[in-house]
C-alpha positions as MATLAB code, in Angstrom:
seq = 'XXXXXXXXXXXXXXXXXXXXXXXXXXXXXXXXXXXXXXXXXXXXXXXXXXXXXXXXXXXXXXXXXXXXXXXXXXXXXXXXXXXXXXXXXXXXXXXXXXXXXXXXXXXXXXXXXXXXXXXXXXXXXXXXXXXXXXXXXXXXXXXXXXXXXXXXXXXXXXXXXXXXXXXXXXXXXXXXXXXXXXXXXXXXXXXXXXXXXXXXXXXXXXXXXXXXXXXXXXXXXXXXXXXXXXXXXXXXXXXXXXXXXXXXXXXXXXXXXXXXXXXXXXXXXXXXXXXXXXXXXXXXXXXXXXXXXXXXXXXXXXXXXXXXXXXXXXXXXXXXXXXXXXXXXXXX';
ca = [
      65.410    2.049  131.185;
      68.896    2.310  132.058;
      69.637   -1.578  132.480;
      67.973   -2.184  129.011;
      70.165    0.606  127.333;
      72.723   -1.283  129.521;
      72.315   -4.297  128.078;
      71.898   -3.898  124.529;
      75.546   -1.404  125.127;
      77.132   -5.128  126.506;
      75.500   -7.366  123.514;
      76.483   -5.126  120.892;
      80.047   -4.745  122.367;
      80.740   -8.138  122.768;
      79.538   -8.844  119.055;
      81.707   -6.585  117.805;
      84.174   -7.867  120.359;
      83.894  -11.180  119.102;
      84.459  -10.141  115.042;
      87.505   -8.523  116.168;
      88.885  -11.305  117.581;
      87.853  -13.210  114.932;
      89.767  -11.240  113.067;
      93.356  -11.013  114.840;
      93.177  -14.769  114.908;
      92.662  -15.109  110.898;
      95.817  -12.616  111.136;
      97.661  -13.741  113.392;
      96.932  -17.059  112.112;
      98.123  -16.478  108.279;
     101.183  -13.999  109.352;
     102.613  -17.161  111.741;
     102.446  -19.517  108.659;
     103.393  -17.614  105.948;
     106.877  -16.693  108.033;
     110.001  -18.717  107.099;
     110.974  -21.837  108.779;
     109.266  -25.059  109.415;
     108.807  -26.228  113.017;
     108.935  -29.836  111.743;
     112.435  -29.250  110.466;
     113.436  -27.594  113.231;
     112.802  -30.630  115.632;
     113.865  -32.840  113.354;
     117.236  -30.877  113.269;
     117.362  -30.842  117.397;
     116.677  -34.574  117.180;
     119.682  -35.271  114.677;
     117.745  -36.799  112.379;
     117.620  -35.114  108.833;
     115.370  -38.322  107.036;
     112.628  -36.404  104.742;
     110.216  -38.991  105.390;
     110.999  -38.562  109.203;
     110.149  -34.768  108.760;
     107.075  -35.501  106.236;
     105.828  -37.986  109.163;
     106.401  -34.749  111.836;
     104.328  -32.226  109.343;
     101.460  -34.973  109.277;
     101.754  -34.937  112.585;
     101.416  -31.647  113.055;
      98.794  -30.919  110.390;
     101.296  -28.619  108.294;
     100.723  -31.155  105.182;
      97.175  -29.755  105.233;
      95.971  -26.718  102.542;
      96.844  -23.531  104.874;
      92.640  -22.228  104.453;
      91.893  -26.064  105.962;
      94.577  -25.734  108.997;
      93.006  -22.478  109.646;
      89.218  -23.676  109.132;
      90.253  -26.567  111.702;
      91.887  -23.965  114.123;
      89.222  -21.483  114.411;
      86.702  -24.287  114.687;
      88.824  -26.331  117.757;
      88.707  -22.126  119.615;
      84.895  -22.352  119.270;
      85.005  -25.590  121.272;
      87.959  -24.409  123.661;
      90.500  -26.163  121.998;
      93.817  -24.001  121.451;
      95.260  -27.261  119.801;
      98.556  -29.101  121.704;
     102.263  -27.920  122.007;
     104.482  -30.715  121.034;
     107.287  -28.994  122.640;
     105.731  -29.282  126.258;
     104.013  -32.140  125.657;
     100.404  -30.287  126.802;
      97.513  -28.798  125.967;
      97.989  -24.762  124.677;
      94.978  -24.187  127.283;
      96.570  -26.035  130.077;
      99.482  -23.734  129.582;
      98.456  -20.650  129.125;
      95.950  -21.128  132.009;
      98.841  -21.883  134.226;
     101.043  -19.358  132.986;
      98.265  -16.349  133.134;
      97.863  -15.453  136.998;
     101.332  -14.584  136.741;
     101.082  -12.248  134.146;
      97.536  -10.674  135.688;
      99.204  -10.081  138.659;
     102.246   -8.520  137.119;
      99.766   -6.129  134.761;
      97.363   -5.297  138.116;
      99.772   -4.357  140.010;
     101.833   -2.086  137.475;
      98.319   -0.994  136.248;
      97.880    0.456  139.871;
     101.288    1.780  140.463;
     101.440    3.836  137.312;
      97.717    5.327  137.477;
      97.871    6.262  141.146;
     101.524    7.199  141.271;
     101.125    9.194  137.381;
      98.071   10.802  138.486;
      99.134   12.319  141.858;
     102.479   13.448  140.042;
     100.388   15.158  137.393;
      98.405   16.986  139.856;
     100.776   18.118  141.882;
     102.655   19.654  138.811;
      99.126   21.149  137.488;
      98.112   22.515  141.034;
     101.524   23.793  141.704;
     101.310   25.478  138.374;
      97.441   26.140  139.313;
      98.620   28.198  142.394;
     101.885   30.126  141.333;
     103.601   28.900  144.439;
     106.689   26.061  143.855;
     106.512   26.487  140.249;
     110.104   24.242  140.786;
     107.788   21.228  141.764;
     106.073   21.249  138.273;
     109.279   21.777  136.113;
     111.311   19.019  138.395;
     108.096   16.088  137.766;
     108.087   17.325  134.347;
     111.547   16.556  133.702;
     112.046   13.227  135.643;
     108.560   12.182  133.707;
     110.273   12.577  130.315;
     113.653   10.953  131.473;
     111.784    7.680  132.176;
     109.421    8.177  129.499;
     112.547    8.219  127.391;
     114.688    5.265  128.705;
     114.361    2.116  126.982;
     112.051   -0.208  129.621;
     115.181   -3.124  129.321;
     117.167   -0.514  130.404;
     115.542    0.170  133.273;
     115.204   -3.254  133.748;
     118.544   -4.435  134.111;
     119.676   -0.591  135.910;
     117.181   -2.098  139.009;
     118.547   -5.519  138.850;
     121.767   -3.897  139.636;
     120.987   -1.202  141.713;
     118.794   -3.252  144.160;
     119.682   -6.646  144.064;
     123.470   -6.767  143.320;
     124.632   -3.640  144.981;
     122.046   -2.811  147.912;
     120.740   -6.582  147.819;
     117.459   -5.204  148.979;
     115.383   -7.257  146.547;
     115.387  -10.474  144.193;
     116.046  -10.340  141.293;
     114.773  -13.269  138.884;
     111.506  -15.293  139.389;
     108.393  -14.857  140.912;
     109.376  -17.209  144.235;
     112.297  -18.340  145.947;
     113.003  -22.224  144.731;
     113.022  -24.446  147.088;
     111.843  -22.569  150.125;
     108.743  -24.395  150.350;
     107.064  -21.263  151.810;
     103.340  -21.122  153.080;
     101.415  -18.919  154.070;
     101.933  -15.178  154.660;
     105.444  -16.143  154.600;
     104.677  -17.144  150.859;
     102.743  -14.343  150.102;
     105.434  -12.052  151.411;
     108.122  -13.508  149.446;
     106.004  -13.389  146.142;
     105.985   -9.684  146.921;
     109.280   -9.172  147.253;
     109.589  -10.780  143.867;
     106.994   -8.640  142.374;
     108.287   -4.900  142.915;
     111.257   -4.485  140.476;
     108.384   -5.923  137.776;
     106.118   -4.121  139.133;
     108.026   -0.577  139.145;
     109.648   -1.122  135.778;
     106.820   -2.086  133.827;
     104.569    0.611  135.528;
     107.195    3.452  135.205;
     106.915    4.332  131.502;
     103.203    4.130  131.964;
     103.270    6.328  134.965;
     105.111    9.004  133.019;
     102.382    9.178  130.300;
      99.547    9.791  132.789;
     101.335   12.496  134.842;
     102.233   14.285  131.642;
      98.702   13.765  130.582;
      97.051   14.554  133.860;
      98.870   18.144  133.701;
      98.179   18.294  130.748;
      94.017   17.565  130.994;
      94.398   19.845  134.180;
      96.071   22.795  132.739;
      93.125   23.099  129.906;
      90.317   22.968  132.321;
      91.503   25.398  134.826;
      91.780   27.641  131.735;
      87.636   26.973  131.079;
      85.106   29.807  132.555;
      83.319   27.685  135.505;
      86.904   27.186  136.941;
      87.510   31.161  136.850;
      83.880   31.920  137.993;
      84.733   29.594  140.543;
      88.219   31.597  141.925;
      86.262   34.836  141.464;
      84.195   33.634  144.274;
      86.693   32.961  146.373;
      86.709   29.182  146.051;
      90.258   27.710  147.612;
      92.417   26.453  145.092;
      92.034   23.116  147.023;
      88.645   22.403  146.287;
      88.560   23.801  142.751;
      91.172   21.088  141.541;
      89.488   18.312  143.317;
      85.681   19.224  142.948;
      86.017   21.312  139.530;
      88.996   20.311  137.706;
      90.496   16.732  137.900;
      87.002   14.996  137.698;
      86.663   16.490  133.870;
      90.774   15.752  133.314;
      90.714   12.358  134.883;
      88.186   11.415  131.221;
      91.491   11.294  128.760;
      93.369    9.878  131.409;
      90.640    6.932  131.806;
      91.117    6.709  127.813;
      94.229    6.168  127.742;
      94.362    3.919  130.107;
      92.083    1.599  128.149;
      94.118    1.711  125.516;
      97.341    1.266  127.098;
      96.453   -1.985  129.331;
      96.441   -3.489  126.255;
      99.958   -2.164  125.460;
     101.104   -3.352  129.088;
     100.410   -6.825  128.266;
     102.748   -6.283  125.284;
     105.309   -5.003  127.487;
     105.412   -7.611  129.823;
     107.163   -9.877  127.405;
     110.222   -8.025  127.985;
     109.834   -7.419  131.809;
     108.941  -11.107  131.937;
     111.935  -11.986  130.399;
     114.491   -9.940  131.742;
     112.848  -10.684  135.743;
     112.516  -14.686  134.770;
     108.849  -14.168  135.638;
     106.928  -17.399  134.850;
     103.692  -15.373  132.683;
     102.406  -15.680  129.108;
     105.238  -12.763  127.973;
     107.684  -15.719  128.909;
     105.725  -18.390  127.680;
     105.320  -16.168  124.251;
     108.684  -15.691  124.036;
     109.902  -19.034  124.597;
     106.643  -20.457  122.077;
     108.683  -17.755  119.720;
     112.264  -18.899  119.820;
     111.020  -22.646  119.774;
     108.733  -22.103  116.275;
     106.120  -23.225  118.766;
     103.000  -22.108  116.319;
      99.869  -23.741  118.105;
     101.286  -22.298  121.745;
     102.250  -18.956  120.254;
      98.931  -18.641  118.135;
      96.868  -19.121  121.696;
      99.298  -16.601  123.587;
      98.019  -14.082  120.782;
      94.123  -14.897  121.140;
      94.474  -15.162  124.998;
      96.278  -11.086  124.471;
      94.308  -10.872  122.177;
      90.680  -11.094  124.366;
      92.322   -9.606  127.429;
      92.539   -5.822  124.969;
      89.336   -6.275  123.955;
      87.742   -7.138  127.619;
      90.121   -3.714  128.830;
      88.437   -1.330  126.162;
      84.996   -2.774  127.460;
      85.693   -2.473  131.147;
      86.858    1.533  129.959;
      83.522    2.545  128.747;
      81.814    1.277  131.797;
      84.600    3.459  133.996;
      83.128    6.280  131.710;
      79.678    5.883  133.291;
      81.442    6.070  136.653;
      83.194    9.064  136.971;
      80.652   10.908  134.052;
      76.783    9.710  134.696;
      76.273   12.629  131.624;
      78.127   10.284  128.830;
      75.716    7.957  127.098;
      75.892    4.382  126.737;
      76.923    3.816  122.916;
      77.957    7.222  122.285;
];
């Protein structure tokens, strides 16, 4: 009974799943062509040539002669046959390069994903239990206030303050890219050296993040200890202990799961910037370059890939749901 309820939860998800998509790509789509500037110009202009027919010959090229309702039907037609269409500018296939680009940016968003739930989450109930228990009230108010400092710093900020802090001054870490160039590393050696690379990303794209869940966390924890099982619970005699972690932060950790969902999807956003301030070779760097070039077809498939990884995030959040809360129906 379970699987089928199971499974018609999944088909009906990814159906809806699919319209939505649908639908940021028709958007996305429309908004990208109806901007100023014309890409064929532009590379006309970098080539020195200024000849209208030489530009007319560049929008046939491209398509952009077309009706805009044909170059979308044509678009949205090539997706349904894995065809993201062809960057001119790199000479390759939109798949090919987002493909290539999009470990880099997974591992980026995993690992900050990690860092800010675990490290946000313990924060949060340290400053709910110490609140909880009336003993180092001081612990609660300090997390409190360093969680709304770096929930209020700017994440370049942050950025560039580690860049300087750890690589320039206490040269502890590197600074740009995801590898050192050249070193021909293998191995562990190679894996060791990616990680090196990876922790100023990592930190500063997970630090606003972690903010938001130990604010929330305390927050989530603070209203259930206030709830009658929790004092029926401490009228027995129950250590303080095993209330929070039997009692309270299993029903707190449900809006912090939430949350989450929704803000993985807001992580990928972020990592443009991160990815551009660190050099790190992902789709926020491929975006931005796709951006700055008028590269529409590249940029387009950036949004769809983003697009698809939100969508597959809010899925993979009601399934948590059935993890940590058997009671909450599938499709509810």
């Amino acid at each position: 009974m379970y699987e089928v309820k199971l499974l018609s939860f999944l088909m009906a998800r990814i159906g809806k799943a699919l319209l939505v998509v649908l639908g940021v790509v028709v958007v996305n789509f429309l908004l990208i062509h109806l901007a100023p500037g014309d890409p064929a110009a532009v590379m006309a202009g970098e080539a020195g040539a200024t000849d209208p027919q030489y530009i007319e010959e560049l929008r046939r090229q491209f398509g952009l002669d077309k009706p805009i309702l044909l170059q979308l039907w044509i678009y949205i037609q090539g997706i349904f046959h894995l065809d993201f269409g062809y960057s001119y500018r790199n000479g390759l296939p939109v798949l090919d390069l987002i493909l290539d680009r999009l470990p880099a940016t997974l591992l980026l968003m995993t690992c900050a994903f990690v860092f800010s739930i675990i490290t946000g989450v313990t924060l949060g109930v340290l400053a709910a239990k110490s609140r909880f228990s009336g003993k180092r009230k001081w612990l609660d108010s300090l997390i409190m206030i360093c969680a709304l400092v770096i929930y209020a710093a700017p994440l370049f900020w942050l950025a560039l303050l580690a860049i300087v802090l750890f690589s320039v001054v206490l040269g502890w870490l590197p600074a740009f890219g995801m590898e050192s160039i050249g070193a021909n590393l293998t191995g562990l050696a190679r894996v060791w050296d990616i990680a090196t690379h990876l922790v100023l990303p990592t930190v500063t794209l997970g630090c606003f993040f972690m903010a938001v869940y130990a604010r929330l966390t305390r927050a989530s924890m603070l209203e259930v200890i206030g709830m009658d099982f929790v004092k029926t619970a401490r009228a027995k005699g129950v250590p303080s202990g095993l209330i929070i972690r039997r009692h309270v932060l299993r029903n707190a950790l449900l809006p912090v799961v939430t949350f989450a969902g929704i803000q993985l999807g807001q992580m990928a956003g972020g990592a443009v910037l991160t990815e551009t301030v660190f050099s790190w070779p992902g789709i926020g760097r491929l975006m931005f370059d796709a951006l700055m070039q008028r590269d529409y077809q590249l940029l387009l498939g950036v949004f769809l890939m983003t697009s698809v990884m939100v969508v597959l995030f809010n899925l993979l959040t009601d399934l948590v749901y059935q993890l940590i809360d058997p009671r909450i129906e599938l499709g509810a």
